[in-house]
VMD Tcl script that draws the C-alpha trace (Angstrom):
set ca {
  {99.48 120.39 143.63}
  {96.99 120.09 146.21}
  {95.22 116.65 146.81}
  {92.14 117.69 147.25}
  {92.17 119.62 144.14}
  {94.10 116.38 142.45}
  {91.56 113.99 143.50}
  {88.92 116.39 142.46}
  {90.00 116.51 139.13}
  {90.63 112.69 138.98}
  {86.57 112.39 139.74}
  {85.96 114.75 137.53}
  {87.63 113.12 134.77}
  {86.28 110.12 135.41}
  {83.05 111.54 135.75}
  {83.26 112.83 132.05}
  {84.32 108.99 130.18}
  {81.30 107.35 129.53}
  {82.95 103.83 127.95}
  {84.33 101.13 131.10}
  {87.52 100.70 128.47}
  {88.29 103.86 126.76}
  {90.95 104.11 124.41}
  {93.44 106.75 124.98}
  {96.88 108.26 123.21}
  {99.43 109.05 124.87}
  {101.38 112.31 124.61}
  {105.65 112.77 124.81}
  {106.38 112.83 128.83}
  {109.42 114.49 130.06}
  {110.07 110.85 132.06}
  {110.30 109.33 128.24}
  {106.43 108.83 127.54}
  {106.19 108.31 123.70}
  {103.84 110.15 121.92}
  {101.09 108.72 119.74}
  {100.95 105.21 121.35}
  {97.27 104.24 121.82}
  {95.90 101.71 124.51}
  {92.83 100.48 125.90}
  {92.38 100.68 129.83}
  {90.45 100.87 132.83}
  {87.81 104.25 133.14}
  {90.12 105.15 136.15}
  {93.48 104.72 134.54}
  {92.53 106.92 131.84}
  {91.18 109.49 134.48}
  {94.50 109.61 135.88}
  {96.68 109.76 132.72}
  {94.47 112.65 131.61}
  {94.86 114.66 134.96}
  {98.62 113.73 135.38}
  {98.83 114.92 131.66}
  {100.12 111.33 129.78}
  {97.37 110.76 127.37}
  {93.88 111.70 125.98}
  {90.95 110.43 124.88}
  {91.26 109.25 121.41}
  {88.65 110.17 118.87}
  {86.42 108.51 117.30}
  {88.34 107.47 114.01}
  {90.94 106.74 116.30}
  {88.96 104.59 118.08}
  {88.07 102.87 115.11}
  {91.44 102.32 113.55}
  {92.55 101.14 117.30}
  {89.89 98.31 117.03}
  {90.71 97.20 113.54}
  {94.47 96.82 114.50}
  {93.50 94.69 117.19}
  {91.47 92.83 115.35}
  {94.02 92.17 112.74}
  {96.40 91.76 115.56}
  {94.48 88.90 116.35}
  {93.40 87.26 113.31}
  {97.31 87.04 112.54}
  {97.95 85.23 115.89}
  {94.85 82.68 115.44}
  {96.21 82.08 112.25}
  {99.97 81.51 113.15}
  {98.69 79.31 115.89}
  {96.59 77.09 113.85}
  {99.78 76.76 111.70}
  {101.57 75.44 114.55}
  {99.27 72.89 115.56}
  {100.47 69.43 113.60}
  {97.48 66.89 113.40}
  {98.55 62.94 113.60}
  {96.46 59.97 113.29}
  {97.38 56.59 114.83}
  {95.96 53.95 112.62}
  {96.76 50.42 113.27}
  {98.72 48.00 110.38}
  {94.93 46.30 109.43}
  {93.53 49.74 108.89}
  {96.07 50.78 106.63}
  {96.51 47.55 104.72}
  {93.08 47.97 104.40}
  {92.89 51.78 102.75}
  {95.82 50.35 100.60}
  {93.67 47.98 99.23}
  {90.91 50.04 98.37}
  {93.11 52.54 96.90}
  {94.50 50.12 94.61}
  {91.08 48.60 93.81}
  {89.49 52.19 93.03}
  {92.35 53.18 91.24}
  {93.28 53.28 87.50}
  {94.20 50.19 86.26}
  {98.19 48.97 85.20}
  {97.24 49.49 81.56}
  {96.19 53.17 82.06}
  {92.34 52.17 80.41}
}
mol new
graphics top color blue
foreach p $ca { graphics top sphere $p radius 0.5 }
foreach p [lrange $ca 0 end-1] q [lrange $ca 1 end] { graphics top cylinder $p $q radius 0.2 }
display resetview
């Protein structure tokens, strides 16, 4: 192919994707490009995956269900990482004889009345 005409192309493309992060899917590459596989990138990458024949534009529903994985993606992870986190409180030997007390004070009495 001739660069000129290559690079032309590549503005071109460029030119035509409105969104600074569109989401394309890939297509099945002879170099072992798997189909299907959608990904969010750069306004240029996508230019040149589209001219060198690796991917499209996704549409809109695709778009859509793109964005929701993600954002369940991420929910997940927040929530596995709060899950992780262990809270501890260092309380001295007063302090706790002293919410013993008051436990046992507020509490039901021996005879259950």
């Amino acid at each position: 192919m001739d660069l000129k005409q290559y690079f032309r192309k590549l503005r071109e493309a460029e030119a035509c994707i409105t969104e600074p992060y569109p989401v394309v899917v890939s297509l099945d590459t002879a170099d072992g490009g798997k189909a299907g596989v959608m990904t969010e990138v750069p306004r240029a990458i996508a230019a040149r995956m589209i001219v060198e024949a690796q991917a499209v534009l996704a549409g809109e529903e695709e778009k859509e269900l793109f964005k929701r994985e993600r954002l369940e993606a991420k929910q997940a992870a927040d929530k596995a990482e709060l899950a992780k986190r262990v809270q501890v409180a260092i309380i001295s030997d007063t302090d706790l004889e002293r919410q013993i007390s008051t436990r046992k004070s507020s509490g039901p009495s021996k005879d259950g009345k």
